[in-house]
N, C-alpha and C positions, 0 to 999 in steps of 0.2 A: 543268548541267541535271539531268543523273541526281544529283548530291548534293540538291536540293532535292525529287527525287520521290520519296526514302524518309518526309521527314519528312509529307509530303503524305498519301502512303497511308496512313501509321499515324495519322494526323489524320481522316481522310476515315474510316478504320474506327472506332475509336471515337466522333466524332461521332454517325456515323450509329447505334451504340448505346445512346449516352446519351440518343439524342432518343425510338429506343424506348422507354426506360423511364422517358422523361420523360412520351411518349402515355401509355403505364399508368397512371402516377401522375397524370397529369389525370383517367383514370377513371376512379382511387379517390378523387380527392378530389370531383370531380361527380356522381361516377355513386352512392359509398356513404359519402360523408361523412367521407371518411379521409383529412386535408391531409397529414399526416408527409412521404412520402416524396416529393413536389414541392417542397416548403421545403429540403430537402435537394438533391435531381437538380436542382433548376432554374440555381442558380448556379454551380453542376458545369459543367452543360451549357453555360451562358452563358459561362466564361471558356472550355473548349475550344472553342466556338464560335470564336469572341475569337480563339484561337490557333489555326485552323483557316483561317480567315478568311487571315490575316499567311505560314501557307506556302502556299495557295492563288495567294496574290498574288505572292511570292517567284518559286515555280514558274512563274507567269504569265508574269511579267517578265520571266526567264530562257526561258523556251521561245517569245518572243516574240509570244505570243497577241495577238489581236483584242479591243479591248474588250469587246464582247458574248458574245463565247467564255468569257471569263475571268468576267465579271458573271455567267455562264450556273454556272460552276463554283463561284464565292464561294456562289451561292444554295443549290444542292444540297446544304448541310448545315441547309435549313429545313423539308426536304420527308421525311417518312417514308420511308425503305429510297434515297430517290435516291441520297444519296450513296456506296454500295457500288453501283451501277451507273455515274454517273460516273468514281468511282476506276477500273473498270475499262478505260472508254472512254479517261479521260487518260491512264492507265497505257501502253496503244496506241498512242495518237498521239505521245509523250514519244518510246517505245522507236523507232517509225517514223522519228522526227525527226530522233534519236541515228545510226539506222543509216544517212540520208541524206546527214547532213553529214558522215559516217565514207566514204563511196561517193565523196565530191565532192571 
């Protein structure tokens, strides 16, 4: 379980950056006419998305989650800044998991 929550968190944080600068770049291309750098960040963002998505679920599987928990986590890389407070939250519950089943 903890091998699958490095690749998670380093997923989870760059996601959640690249979708910053992905909002930016929607509001340089709506807000002043400037497509560049969305043509660029968009498919960026979409294939980490993509790969964010696969350790999400990894991690999932392995730490045994609830459907809706997991759906809850997949989605947190759609939402502006979520997914660095996610990360956080799974990061907690992972480590809590880890030390339970170490106690047991």
């Amino acid at each position: 379980m903890e091998s699958a929550l490095k690749p998670f968190r380093v997923l989870a944080y760059i996601v959640g950056c690249m979708l910053l600068l992905l909002v930016a770049g929607m509001v340089l291309k709506y807000g002043f006419d400037i497509p560049g750098p969305v043509s660029i960040i968009s498919p960026i963002h979409g294939f980490l998305y993509a790969v964010y998505l696969l350790a999400a679920l990894n991690l999932g599987l392995k730490a045994r989650w609830n459907w809706p928990y997991t759906l809850g986590v997949l989605l947190a890389g759609t939402v502006p800044l979520l997914s660095f407070v996610i990360e956080r939250k799974v990061t907690q519950r992972v480590h809590e998991q880890v030390a339970a089943t170490a106690t047991a």
